[in-house]
C-alpha positions as CSV (number, residue, x, y, z in Angstrom):
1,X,-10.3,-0.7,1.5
2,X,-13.8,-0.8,3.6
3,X,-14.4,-0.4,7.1
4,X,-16.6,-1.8,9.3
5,X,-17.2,-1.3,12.7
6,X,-18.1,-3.0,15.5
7,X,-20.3,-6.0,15.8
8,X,-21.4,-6.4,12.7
9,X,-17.8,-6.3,10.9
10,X,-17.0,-10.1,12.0
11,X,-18.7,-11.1,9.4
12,X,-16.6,-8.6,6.7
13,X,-13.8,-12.1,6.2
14,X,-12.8,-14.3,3.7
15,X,-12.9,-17.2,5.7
16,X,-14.2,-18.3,9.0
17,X,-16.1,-15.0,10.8
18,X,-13.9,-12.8,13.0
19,X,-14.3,-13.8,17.1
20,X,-16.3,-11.0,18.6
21,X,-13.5,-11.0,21.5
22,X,-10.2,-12.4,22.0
23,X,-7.6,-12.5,24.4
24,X,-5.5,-9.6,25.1
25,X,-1.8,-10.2,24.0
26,X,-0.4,-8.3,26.5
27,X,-2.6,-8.9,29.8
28,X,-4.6,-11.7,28.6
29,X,-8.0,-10.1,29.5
30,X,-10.5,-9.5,27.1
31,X,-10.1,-7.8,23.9
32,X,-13.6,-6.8,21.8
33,X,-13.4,-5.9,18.2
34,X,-14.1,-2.4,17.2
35,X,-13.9,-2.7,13.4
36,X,-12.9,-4.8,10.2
37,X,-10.9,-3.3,7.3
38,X,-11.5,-5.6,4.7
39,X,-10.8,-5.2,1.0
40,X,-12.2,-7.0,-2.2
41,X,-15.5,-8.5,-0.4
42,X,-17.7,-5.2,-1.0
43,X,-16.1,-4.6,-4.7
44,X,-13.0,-5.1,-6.4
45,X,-10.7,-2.4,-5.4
46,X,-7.7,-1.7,-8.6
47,X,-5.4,-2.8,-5.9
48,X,-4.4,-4.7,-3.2
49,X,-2.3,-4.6,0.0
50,X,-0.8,-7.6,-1.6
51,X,1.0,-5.9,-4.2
52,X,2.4,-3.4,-2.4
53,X,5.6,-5.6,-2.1
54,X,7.9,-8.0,-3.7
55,X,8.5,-10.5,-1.8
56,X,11.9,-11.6,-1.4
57,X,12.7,-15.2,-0.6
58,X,12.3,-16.1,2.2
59,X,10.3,-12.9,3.3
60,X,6.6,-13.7,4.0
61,X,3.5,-11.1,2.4
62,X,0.0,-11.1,2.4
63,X,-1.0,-12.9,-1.5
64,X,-4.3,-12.0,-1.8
65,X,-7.2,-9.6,-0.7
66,X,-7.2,-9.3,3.1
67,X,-9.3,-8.6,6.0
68,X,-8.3,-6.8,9.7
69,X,-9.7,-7.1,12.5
70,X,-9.2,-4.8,15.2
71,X,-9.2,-5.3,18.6
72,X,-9.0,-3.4,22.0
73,X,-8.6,-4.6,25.7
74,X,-11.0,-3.8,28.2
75,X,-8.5,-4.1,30.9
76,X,-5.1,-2.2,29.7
77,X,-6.6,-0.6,26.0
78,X,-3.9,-2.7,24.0
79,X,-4.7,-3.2,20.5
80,X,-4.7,-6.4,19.0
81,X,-5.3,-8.1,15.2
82,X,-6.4,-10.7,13.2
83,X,-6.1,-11.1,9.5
84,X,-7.0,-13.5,6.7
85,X,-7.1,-13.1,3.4
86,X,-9.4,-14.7,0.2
């Protein structure tokens, strides 16, 4: 797994970019992203987040490389994510 920080890191996805802020979960003020931990876009790690489960049915898991985005509030300092995966 890679990190990335700041700015710069929205772009470390599988998808779409990363927002560079979002809203705040808690107090719905503005959250900025302080980094991405992303695996599988800068190399081929010999694992994966993915596979450290088996999923049970009906139990949900991450199936593939993913990326993190981090995110804290300027108002109250919660911490927020968004993931995707490839």
């Amino acid at each position: 797994m890679d990190i990335t920080l700041g700015q710069e890191s929205i772009h470390k996805t599988h998808q779409n970019s990363f927002r560079k802020e979002i809203f705040c979960s808690r107090c719905s003020g503005t959250s900025r992203i302080a980094f991405v931990a992303h695996e599988g876009i800068d190399s081929n790690p010999s694992y994966s987040i993915s596979e450290y489960y088996n999923n049970e049915p009906n139990s949900m898991w991450v199936h593939d490389y993913v990326a993190v985005a981090v995110y804290f509030c300027t108002e109250c300092l919660n911490a927020d994510a968004k993931f995707n995966q490839a």
